[in-house]
C-alpha positions as CSV (number, residue, x, y, z in Angstrom):
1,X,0.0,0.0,0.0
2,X,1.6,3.6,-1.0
3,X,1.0,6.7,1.1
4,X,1.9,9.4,-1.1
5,X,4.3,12.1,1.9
6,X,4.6,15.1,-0.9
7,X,4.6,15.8,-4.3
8,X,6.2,19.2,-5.9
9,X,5.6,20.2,-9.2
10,X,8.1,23.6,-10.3
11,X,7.3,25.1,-13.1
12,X,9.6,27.6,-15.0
13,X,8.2,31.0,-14.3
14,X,9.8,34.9,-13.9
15,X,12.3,35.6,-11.4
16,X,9.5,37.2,-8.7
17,X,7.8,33.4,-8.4
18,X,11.2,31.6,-8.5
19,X,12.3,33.4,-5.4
20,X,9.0,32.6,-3.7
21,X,9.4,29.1,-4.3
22,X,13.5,28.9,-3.3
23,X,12.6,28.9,0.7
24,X,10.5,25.8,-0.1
25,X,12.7,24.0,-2.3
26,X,15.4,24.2,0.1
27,X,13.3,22.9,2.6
28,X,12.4,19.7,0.4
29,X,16.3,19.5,-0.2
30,X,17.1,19.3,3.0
31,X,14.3,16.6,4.1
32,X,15.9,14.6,1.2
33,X,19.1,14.8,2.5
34,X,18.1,13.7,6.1
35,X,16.1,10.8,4.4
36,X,19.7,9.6,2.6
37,X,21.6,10.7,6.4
38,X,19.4,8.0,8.0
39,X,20.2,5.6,5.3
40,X,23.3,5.4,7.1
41,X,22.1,3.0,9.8
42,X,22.2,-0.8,9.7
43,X,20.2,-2.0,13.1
44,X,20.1,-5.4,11.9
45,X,23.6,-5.8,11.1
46,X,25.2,-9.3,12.0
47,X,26.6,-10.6,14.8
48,X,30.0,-11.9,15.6
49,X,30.5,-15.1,14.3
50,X,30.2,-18.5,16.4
51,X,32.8,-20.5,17.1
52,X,34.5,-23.1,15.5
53,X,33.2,-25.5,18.1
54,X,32.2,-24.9,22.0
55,X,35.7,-26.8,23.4
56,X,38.1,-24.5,20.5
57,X,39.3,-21.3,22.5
58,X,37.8,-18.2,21.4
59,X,41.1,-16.8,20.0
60,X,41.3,-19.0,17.4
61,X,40.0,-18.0,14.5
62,X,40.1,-19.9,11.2
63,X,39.7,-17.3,8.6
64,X,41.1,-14.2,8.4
65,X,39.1,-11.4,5.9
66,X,42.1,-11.3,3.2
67,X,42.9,-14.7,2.0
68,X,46.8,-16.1,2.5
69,X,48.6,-15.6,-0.8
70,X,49.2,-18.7,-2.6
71,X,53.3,-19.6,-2.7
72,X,54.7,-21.2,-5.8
73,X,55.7,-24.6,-3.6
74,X,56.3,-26.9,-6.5
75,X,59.6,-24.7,-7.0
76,X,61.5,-26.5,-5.0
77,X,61.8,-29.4,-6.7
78,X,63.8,-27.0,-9.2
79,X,62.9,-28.7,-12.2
80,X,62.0,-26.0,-15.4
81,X,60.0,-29.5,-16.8
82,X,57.5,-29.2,-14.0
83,X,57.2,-25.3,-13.4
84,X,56.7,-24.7,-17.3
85,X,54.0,-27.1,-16.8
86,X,52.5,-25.8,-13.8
87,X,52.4,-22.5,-15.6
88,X,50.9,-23.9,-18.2
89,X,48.7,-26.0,-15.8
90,X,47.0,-22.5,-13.8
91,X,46.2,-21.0,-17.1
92,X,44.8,-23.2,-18.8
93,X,43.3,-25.7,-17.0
94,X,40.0,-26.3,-18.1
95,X,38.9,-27.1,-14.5
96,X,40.4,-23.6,-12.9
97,X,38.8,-21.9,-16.0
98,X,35.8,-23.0,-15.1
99,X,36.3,-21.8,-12.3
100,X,37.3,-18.1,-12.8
101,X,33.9,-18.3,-15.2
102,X,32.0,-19.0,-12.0
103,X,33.6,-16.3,-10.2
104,X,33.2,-13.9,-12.8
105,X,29.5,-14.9,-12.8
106,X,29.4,-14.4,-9.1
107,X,30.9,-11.0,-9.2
108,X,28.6,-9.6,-11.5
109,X,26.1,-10.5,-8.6
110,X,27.7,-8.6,-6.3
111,X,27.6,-5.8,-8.6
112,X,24.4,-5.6,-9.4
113,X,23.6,-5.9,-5.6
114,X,24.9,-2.8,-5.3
115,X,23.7,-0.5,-8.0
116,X,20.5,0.0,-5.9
117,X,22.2,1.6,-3.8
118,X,22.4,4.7,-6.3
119,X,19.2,6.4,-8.4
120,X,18.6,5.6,-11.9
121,X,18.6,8.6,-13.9
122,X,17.4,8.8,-17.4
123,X,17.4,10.8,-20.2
124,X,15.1,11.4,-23.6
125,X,15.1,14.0,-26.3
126,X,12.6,14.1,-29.2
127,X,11.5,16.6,-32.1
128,X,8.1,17.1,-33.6
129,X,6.7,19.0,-36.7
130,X,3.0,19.0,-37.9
131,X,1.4,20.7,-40.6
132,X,-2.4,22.3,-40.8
133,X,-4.4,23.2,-43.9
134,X,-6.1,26.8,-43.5
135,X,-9.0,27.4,-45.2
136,X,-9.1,31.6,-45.9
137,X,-12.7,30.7,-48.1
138,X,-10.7,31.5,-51.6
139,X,-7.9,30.9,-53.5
140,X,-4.9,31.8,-50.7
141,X,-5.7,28.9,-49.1
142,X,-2.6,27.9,-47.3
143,X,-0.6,25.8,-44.6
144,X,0.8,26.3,-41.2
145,X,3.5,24.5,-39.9
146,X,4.4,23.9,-36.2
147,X,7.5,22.2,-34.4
148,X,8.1,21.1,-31.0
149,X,11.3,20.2,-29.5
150,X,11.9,18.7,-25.4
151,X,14.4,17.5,-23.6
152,X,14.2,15.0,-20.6
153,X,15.6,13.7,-17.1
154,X,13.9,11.3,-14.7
155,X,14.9,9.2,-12.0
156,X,12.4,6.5,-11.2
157,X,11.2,5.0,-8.5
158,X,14.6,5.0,-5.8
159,X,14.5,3.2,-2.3
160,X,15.9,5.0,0.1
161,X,17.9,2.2,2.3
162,X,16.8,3.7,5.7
163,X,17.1,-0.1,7.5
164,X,20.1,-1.6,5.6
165,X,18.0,-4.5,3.5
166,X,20.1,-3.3,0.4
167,X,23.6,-2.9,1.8
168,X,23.4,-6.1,3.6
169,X,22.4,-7.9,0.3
170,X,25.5,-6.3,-0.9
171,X,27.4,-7.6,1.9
172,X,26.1,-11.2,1.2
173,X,27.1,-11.2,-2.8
174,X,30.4,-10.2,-1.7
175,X,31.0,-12.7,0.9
176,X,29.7,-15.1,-2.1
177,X,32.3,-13.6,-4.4
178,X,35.2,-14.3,-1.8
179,X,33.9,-17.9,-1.3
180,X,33.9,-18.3,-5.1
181,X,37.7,-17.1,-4.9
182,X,38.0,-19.9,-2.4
183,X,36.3,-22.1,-4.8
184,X,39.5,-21.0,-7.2
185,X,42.2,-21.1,-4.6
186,X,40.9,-24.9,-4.0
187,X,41.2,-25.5,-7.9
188,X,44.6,-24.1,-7.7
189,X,46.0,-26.4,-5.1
190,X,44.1,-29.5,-6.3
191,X,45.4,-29.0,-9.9
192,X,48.9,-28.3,-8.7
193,X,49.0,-31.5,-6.4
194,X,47.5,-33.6,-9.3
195,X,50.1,-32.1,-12.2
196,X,53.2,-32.7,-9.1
197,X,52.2,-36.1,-8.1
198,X,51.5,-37.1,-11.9
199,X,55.0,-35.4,-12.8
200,X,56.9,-37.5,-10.0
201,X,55.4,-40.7,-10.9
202,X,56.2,-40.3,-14.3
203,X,59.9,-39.3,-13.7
204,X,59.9,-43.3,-11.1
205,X,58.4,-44.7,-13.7
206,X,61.1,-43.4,-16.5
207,X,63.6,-44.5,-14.4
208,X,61.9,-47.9,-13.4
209,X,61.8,-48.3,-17.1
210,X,65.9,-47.5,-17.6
211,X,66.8,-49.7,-14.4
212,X,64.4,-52.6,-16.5
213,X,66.5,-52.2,-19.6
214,X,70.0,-51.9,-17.7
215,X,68.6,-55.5,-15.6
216,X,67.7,-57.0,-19.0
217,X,70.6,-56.5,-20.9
218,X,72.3,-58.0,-17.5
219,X,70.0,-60.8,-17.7
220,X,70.5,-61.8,-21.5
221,X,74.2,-61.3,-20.7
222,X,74.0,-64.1,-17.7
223,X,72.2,-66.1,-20.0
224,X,74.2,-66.2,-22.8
225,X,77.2,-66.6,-20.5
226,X,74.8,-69.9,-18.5
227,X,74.4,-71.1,-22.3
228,X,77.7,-71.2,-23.0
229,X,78.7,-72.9,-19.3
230,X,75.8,-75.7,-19.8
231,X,77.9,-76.0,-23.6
232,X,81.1,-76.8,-22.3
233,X,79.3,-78.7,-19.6
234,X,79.7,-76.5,-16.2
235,X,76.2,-76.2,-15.9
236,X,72.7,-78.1,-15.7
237,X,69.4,-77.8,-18.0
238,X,68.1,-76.1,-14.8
239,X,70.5,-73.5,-14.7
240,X,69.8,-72.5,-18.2
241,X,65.7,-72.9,-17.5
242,X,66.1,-70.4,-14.4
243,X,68.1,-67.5,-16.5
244,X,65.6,-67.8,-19.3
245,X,62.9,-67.3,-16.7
246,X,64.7,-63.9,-15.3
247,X,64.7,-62.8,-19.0
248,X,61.2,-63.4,-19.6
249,X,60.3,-62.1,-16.1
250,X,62.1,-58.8,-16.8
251,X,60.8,-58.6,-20.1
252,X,57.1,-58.8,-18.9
253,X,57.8,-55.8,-16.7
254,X,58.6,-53.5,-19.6
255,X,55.3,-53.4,-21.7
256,X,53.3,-52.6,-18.0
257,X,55.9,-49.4,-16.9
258,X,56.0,-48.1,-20.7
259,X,52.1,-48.3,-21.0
260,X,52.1,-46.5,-17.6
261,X,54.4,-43.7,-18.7
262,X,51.9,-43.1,-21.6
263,X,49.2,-42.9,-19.5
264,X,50.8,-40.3,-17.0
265,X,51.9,-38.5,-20.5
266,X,48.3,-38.1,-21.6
267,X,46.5,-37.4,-18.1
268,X,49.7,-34.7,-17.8
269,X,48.2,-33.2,-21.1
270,X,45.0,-33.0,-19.7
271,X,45.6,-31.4,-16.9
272,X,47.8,-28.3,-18.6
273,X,44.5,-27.7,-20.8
274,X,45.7,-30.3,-23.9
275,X,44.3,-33.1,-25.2
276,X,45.7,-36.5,-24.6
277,X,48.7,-37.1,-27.3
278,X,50.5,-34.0,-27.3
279,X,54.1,-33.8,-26.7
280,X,54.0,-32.4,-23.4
281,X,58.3,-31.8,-23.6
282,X,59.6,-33.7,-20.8
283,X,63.1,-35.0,-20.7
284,X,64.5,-38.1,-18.8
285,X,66.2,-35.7,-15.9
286,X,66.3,-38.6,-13.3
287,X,64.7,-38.3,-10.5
288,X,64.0,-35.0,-8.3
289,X,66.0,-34.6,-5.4
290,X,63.9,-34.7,-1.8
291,X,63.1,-30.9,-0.6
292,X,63.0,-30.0,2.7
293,X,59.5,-30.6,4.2
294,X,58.1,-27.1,5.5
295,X,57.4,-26.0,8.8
296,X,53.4,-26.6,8.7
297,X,52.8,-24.7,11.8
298,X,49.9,-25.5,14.8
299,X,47.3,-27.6,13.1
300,X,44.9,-24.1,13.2
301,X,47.2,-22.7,11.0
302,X,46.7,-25.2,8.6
303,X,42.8,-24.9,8.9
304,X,43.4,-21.3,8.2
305,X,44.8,-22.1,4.7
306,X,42.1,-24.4,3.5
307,X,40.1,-22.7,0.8
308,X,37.2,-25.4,2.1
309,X,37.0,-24.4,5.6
310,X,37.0,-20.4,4.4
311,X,34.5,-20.6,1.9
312,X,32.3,-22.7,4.7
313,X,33.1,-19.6,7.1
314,X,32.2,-16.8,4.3
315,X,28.8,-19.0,3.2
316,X,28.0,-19.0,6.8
317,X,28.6,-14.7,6.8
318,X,26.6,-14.6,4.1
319,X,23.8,-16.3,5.5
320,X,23.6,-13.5,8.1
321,X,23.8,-10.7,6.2
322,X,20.6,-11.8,4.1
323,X,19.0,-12.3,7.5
324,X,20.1,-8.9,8.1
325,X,18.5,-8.0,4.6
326,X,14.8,-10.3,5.0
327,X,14.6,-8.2,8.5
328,X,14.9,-5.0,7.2
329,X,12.8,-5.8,4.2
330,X,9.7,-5.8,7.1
331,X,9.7,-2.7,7.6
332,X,8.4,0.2,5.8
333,X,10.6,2.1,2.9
334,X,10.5,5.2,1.4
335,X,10.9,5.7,-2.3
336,X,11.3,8.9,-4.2
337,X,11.1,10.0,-8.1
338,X,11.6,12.9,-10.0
339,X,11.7,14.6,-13.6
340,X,13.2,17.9,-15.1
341,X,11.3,18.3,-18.7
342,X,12.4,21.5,-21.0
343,X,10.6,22.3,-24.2
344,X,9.6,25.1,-26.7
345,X,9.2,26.1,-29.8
346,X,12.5,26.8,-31.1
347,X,15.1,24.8,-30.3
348,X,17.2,27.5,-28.9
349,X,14.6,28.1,-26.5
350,X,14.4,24.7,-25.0
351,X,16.7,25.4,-21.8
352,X,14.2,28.5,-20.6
353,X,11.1,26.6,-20.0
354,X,11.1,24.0,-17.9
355,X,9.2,21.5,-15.4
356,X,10.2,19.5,-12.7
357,X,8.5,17.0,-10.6
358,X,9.7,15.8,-7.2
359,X,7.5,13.1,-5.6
360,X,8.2,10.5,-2.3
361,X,6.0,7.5,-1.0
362,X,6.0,5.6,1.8
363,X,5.3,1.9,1.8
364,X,5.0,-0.2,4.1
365,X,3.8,-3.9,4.3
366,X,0.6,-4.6,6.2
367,X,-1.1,-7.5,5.4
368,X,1.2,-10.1,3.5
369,X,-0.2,-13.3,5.1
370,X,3.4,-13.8,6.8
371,X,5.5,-13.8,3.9
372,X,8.3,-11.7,5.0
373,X,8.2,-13.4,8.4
374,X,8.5,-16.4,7.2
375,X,11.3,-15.4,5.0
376,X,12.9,-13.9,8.1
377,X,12.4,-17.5,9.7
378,X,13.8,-19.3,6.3
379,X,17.2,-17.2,6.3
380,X,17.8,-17.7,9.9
381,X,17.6,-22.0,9.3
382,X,20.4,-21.7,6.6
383,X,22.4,-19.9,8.8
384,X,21.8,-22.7,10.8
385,X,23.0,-24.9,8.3
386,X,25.9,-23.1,7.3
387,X,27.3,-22.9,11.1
388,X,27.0,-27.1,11.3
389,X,28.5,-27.1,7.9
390,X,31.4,-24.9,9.1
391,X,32.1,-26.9,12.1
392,X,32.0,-30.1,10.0
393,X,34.7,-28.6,7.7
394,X,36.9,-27.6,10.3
395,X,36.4,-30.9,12.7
């Protein structure tokens, strides 16, 4: 239901009427600008969050507001194979594309939250002409031609955000935008593990596959050595039998480990963003020497990295914020518009006659059959379920 507070209507007059209506103008101004002052004020706005769990001391926190920087950790391994391929790997992974499509999705969200934050002004400009027959009775019978020219602004209907349901859906898309960039941190680490574990199995399997070749060509060696023993008679059918076994034994090993290195060659592919077959460049360079395993810090610390347990403590934000929002959204809201139109005759007359319109409404919900309440109640259970499923993550 709208209750119409005031509507103005200034129209362009001499300078004796435009005085008389300054004092009220400024008046109207000034209500405006109270109206946007108490926009200022969030009374629903969120609470602290809850802990982690009820036996975790308070002072430890698992999310900080800016996200740890990923390091470059595969680095040292210092092998150019695997950090031209992780390179590779974080741009053009089709999985962390994906992701950064998601994100940019989500973004746009939080953007748009925001834009009702500010009026929506627009503008229009149009031309006429008509023509009229006169009829003078007689022969000078003749036509009159008239043209019209105007010029436009209007801002439509703008919610003034005196309770903070509009800012605090803001808030909300942009804790959803930081847990989408969690959602890309994860991809990040989980592609770079996969592409590091893949790269070191492939370099044990390349050298499984020389250490095969070296203990086959030292098998076929004994062999033909045992063949020539069992010729001159310094050794049994048996003998022979058991070094033929080695060989085959050695040589069935071979076909497994060299299907295996293709196989790690073509999911290595994938993973960088190519399909399965291309030359992916790697050279047998033995393999990598152990690093030194880094200081992981107190197990919180750890929690504190994982992209999982932040984007389950920004969801969880979230979730109160657009309490904040279905709370505010209950009470009543104030909504202005307004219009400058010039027009005239002559186009170079168009900026001296003029009329504006300023207009505000208050509305206010009063019989919605408990829609907004139960909206209130529905917001406040998935912030129930985003606290369990933010303990679960970190537990």
């Amino acid at each position: 239901m709208n209750h119409p507070i005031r509507s103005v209507l200034i129209s362009g007059s001499p300078a004796g009427a435009k005085s008389r209506s300054s004092a009220s103008l400024r008046c109207r101004v000034w209500s405006v600008a109270v109206c946007f002052g108490l926009a200022g004020c969030m009374p629903f706005r969120p609470g602290p969050t809850p802990p982690v769990h009820e036996n975790v001391p308070a002072e430890y926190t698992l999310f900080e507001p800016v996200a740890p920087r990923p390091d470059a950790w595969w680095t040292v391994f210092e092998s150019d194979d695997l950090n031209r391929l992780m390179e590779q790997a974080l741009n053009a992974n089709l999985t962390i594309r994906e992701s950064y499509a998601r994100l940019a999705q989500v973004r746009a969200v939080a953007e748009k939250a925001g834009v009702d934050l500010f009026p929506e002004l627009d503008g229009s400009a149009g031309a006429s002409a008509s023509r009229q027959r006169i009829d003078l009775g007689g022969a000078t019978d003749g036509t009159e031609t008239s043209k019209r020219y105007s010029l436009g602004l209007s801002m439509a209907s703008y919610e003034i955000d005196l309770w903070g349901s509009i800012r605090s859906t803001r808030e909300a898309a942009l804790r959803d935008t930081a847990a989408s960039v969690e959602d890309v941190r994860a991809a990040f680490l989980t592609i770079s593990a996969e592409l590091a574990t893949r790269w070191a199995e492939l370099m044990v399997q390349m050298e499984t596959l020389h250490v095969l070749d070296r203990q086959l060509e030292s098998n076929r060696q004994s062999l033909d050595l045992m063949e020539t023993r069992f010729h001159f008679g310094r050794a049994t059918v048996l003998d022979v039998y058991q070094q033929r076994q080695s060989v085959t034994e050695i040589e069935a090993l071979i076909p497994s480990v060299a299907a295996r290195i293709g196989e790690l060659r073509n999911e290595i592919a994938v993973l960088i963003g190519d399909p399965p077959g291309t030359d992916i460049g790697i050279d047998d360079s033995g393999l990598p020497d152990v690093p030194i395993v880094p200081d992981p810090g107190i197990p919180m610390d750890v929690l504190a990295q994982r992209p999982d347990v932040r984007k389950a403590g920004l969801a969880l934000e979230a979730a109160e914020w657009r309490v904040s929002a279905a709370r505010a959204d209950r009470l009543p809201a104030i909504r202005l518009s307004a219009s400058l139109t010039f027009s005239a005759d002559a186009i170079d007359q168009v900026l001296t006659n003029w009329i504006g319109t300023l207009a505000a409404g208050l509305t206010g919900p009063i019989v919605d059959a408990g829609r907004r309440r139960v909206e209130v109640e529905r917001t406040r259970a998935v912030v129930d379920e985003r606290l369990v499923a933010y303990r679960r993550a970190a537990l």
